[in-house]
Each structure stands twice: as structure tokens, then as C-alpha cells.
N, C-alpha and C positions, 0 to 999 in steps of 0.2 A: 231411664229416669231423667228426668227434665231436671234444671238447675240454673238459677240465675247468678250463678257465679261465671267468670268469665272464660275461656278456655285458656287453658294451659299452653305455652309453647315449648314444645319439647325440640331442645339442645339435642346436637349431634356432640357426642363425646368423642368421638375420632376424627372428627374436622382438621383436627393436626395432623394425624396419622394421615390421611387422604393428602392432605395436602403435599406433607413428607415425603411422601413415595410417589406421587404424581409429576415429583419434580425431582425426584432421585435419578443422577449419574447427568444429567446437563449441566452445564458450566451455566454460574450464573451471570444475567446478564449487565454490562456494565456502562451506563453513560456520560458523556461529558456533563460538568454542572451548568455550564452555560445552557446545554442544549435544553435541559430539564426544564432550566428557569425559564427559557423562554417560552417553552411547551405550554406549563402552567400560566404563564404571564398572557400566551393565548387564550386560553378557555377563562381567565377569569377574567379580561377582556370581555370576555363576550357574555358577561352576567352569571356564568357559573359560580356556585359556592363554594370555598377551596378546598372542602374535599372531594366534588365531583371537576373541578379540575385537576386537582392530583391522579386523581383514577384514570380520566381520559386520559389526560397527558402521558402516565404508564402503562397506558392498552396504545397510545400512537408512537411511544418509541419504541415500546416491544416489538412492533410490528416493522417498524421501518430499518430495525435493528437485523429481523427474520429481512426480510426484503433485499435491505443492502443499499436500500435508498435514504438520501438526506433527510434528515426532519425537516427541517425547512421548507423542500422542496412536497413534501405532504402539509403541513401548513399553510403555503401559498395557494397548494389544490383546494383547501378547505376552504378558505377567505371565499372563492366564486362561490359558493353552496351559500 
């Protein structure tokens, strides 16, 4: 049956739970505040909105964090791009 009412978006109710236990038994991860600030002080630099550079910024420390590598030094990598 056809309807001009809009669609429905159906919520995941376990989005918590998923999340919970996808991250259950790892230490969580922890950064300097400097590094942070300047992480986001990068992306909003460069026109992002601040909470698309919040986001970026904690997908490039998490990574450099797994890595073992400076922020900065991924940072500087970025600036060429």
C-alpha cells in the first residue's frame, strides 16, 4: 500500500550493546591534551566544522596511537595532500 507519509527510521536499540562489547577487555585509549588540541586545531584549520574535526582528529590519534607514531609527524604528512 502506497503512502505519502514519510519513512520511518528505525533505531538500532543495541547500538550500545554493540558498541560495549566491541570494545570490551582493551585498555582505553589515552591522549595528551596538547596533542588533541592541536589535532582539531588542524582540521578546523582547514574548514572543517567542529564536530567533523573532532571526529577526524580521534580516527588520526587513534591511529597514530595503534602505529606508535607522532601526531605531528602524521600531520605534517597531511599538510602535502
Amino acid at each position: 500500500m502506497a503512502s505519502n507519509l514519510p519513512a520511518q527510521i528505525i533505531e538500532d536499540s543495541g547500538a550500545g550493546t554493540n558498541l560495549y562489547f566491541d570494545t570490551y577487555g582493551e585498555a582505553p585509549l589515552e591522549f595528551p591534551s596538547n596533542d588533541v588540541s592541536a589535532t582539531i586545531g588542524f582540521f578546523t584549520s582547514l574548514g572543517f566544522d567542529n564536530d567533523a574535526a573532532q571526529v577526524s582528529a580521534m580516527t588520526i590519534l587513534r591511529q597514530a596511537k595503534i602505529d606508535g607514531t607522532p601526531v605531528s609527524q602524521l600531520l605534517d604528512t597531511l599538510k602535502s595532500f
